[in-house]
N, C-alpha and C positions, 0 to 999 in steps of 0.2 A: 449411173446404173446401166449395164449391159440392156440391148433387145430383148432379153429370154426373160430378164428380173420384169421387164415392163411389162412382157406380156401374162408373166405370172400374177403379177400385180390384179391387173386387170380381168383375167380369169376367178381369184379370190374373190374381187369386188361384186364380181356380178353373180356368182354362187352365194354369198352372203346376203346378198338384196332377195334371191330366191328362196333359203333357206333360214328364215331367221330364229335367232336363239339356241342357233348350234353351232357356234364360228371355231368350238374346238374342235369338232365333227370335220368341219370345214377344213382344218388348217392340219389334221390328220390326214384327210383325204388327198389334200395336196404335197404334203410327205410323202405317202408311200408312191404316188405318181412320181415322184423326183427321185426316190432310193429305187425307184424298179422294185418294186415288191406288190406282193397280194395283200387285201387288208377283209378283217374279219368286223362286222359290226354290229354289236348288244345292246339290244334296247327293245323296248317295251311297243306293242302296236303302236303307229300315228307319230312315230318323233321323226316321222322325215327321214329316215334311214334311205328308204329307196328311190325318194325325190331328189336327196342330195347324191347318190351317183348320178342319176339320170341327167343332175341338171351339170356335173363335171361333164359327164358324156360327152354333150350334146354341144357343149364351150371347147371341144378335143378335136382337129381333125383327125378320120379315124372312125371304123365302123363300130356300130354299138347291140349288144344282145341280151334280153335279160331271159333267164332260165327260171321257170316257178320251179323250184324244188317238192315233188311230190313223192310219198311211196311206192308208186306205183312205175317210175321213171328208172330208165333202162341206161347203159353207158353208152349204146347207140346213139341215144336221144340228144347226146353233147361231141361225141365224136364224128358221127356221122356212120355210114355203113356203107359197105359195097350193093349197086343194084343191077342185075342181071337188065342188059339190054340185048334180048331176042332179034331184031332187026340185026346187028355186029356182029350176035354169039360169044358177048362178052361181058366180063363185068367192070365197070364204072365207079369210081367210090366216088357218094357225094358227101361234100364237106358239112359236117356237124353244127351248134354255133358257137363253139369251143374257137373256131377258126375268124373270129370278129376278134377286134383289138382290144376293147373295154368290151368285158362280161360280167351281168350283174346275177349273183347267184344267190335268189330272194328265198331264203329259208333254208339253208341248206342242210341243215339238221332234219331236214323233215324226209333225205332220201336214202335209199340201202347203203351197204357198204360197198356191191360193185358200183353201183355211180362213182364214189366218196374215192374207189381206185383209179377210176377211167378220171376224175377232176387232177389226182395227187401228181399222176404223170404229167400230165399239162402243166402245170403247177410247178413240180421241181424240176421241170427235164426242158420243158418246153417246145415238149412234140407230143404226137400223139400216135400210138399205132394201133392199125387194125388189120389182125389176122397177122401176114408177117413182112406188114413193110409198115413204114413210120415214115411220118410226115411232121414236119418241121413246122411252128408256128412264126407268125408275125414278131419282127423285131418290137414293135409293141404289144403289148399281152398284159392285162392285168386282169386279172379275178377280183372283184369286189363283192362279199359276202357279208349277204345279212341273215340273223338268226332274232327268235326272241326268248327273254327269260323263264315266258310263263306256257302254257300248251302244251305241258312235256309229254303228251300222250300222242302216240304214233310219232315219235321222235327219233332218230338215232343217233346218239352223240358220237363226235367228230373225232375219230382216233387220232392219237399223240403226235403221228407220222404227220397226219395232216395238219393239224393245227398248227406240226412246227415248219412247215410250209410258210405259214402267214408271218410277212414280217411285221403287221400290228393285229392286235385284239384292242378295240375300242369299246369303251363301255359310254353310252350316254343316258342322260336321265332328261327330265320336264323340263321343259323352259320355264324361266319365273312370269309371277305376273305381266311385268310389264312388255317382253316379248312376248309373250299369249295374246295383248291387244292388238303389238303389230301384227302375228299371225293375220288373227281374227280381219283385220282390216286390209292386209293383202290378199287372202281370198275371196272379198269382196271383191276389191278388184278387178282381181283373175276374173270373176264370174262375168263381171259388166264386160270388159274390154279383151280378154283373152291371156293367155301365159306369155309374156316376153319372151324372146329368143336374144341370143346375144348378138351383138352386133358382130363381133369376128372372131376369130377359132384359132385358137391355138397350134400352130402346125407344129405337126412333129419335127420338123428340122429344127424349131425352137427347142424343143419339147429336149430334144438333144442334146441340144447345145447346153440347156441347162442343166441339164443331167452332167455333163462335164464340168462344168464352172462347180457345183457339188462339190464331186468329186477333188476336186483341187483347189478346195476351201483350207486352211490351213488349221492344224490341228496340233499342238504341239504334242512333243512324245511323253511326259506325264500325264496328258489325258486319256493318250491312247492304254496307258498302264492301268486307269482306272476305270475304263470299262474294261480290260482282261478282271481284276480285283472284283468290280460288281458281280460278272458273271463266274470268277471262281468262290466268290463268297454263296454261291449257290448251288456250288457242286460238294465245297467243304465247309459247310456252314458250323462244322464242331471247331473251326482254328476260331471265329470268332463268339459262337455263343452255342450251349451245349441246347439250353431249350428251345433256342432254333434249330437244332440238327435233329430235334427230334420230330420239330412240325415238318420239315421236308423229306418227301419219303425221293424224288428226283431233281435235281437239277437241269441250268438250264444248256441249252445245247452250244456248239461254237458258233449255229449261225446266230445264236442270241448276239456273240461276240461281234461278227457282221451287220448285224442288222441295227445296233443299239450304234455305230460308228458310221454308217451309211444314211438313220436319221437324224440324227445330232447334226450332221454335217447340213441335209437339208431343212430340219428346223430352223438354224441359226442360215441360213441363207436366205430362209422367206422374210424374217427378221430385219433383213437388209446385211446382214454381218459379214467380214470377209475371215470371220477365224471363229471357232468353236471353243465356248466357255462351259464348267463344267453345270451350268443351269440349264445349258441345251441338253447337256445327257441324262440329266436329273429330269428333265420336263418330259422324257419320252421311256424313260425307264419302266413305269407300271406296263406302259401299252405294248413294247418288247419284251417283257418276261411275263408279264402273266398267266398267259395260255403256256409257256415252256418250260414251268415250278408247278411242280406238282406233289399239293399239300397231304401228307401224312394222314392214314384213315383217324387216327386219335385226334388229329389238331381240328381235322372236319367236323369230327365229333363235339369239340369245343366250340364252332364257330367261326374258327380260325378261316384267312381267306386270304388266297394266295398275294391281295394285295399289299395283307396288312405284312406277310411276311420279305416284299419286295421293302415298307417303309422301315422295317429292322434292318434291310442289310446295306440301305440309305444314310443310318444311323452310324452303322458298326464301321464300314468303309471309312478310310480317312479320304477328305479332299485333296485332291494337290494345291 
């Protein structure tokens, strides 16, 4: 196994011993650090949402910034603004903390829409401008957002533009009993002896390098055919089932097409794998299209939920 797998390795290991009972949380989180992508996270108060980025953070070399998403937060607040210095006779722009490598952005539902524009340009462009010059971010950059399902007052939900930004949407739920006793018993610990820190950090030249070895995982061209097939079965859901064309009022976009071929590739690399099978695409499918299918006011009406209509077209798709 290459340096970068090992040190992936070892980065997993120790976010798992901090996090426990969320290891798919976990091995999501270390996807979208290896596709270069934003990641979106759903779940309920207390599941460790915002302790499991903190604790990739902080296992990353690489500055880290978390942003409380409030309504009352400005695009200044993440960009940064220009400040008149009197003594020069000039202005100065000070950098935002949009300009930290890993940004954890805790609620983000909870802020206007100019924020949600000043996040989108970071986010797809990977700069930022204020007033009329633009400034380029860190070759590392990820946005890591969390949201939750229930509070939906003083809320703004996330337009289509941004969500399809994110290349996953994770949803987590409770851990069972018997990870709830290890919880219970690791914060006892923390309490006596203090929070671990990890022994050593991930350097981004790693961080690179594995991001390349990804990249040049081997894929054959029938799989590549079947993620285009997934994602066209969602934009023409009547070639295979008409009472799915009716629960889909949008499909999903081409970076679904990117993003569902950039994770696979890194699912099946944390896995230890050197070629991509089609349970690696199948395993990352809900979390790449969910947020990017968007369900028919009648099927909502039903109950219908975009997951269930990602396991129809699971269904309807041939395998290669």
């Amino acid at each position: 196994m290459s340096q970068a797998f090992t040190a992936f390795e070892n980065l997993k290991e120790y976010v798992n011993a901090q996090i426990l009972g969320q290891s798919d949380l976990v091995n999501k989180l270390m996807t979208a650090i290896l596709a270069d992508g934003h990641l979106l996270v759903e779940g309920a108060p207390g599941l460790a949402k915002t302790k499991a980025v903190k604790a990739i953070a902080e296992a990353i070399e690489g500055s880290f910034q978390r942003i409380q998403f409030t309504p009352d937060l400005l695009p200044a607040d993440l960009t940064g603004t220009e400040i008149y210095r009197p003594q020069e006779g000039s202005f100065a722009f000070q950098e935002g903390p949009l300009f930290h490598n890993l940004v954890l952005a805790d609620e983000i539902n909870r802020a206007p829409a100019k924020v949600q524009a000043a996040l989108l340009e970071a986010m797809g462009e990977r700069q930022i401008t204020v007033g009329k010059t633009s400034y380029q971010l860190a070759d590392l950059f990820l946005v890591m957002a969390t949201q939750n399902p229930i509070e939906q007052e003083g809320t703004y939900p996330l337009p289509e533009a941004q969500l399809d930004r994110f290349l996953l949407h994770v949803l987590i739920d409770y851990p069972n009993a018997e990870s709830e006793l290890e919880i219970l018993r690791l914060v006892r610990q923390e309490a006596k002896s203090g929070f671990a820190k990890p022994d050593t950090h991930l350097t981004q030249s790693l961080l690179f390098d594995a991001r390349q070895e990804v990249l040049n995982l081997h894929m054959a061209e029938p799989l590549e055919e079947y993620i285009v097939q997934l994602v066209m079965a969602s934009r023409n859901p009547a070639a295979y089932d008409q009472k799915l064309a009716e629960c889909i009022r949008f499909g999903a976009s081409p970076r679904a097409t990117i993003a569902l071929d950039r994770c696979a590739r890194a699912y099946a690399w944390l896995q230890g794998k050197d070629y991509v099978s089609p349970e690696d695409i199948q395993a990352l499918a809900h979390d790449v299209l969910r947020h990017r299918i968007l369900v028919s006011f009648e099927a909502e009406a039903e109950g219908i939920t975009s997951d269930m209509l990602i396991d129809q077209i699971l269904e309807l798709v041939a395998i290669p």
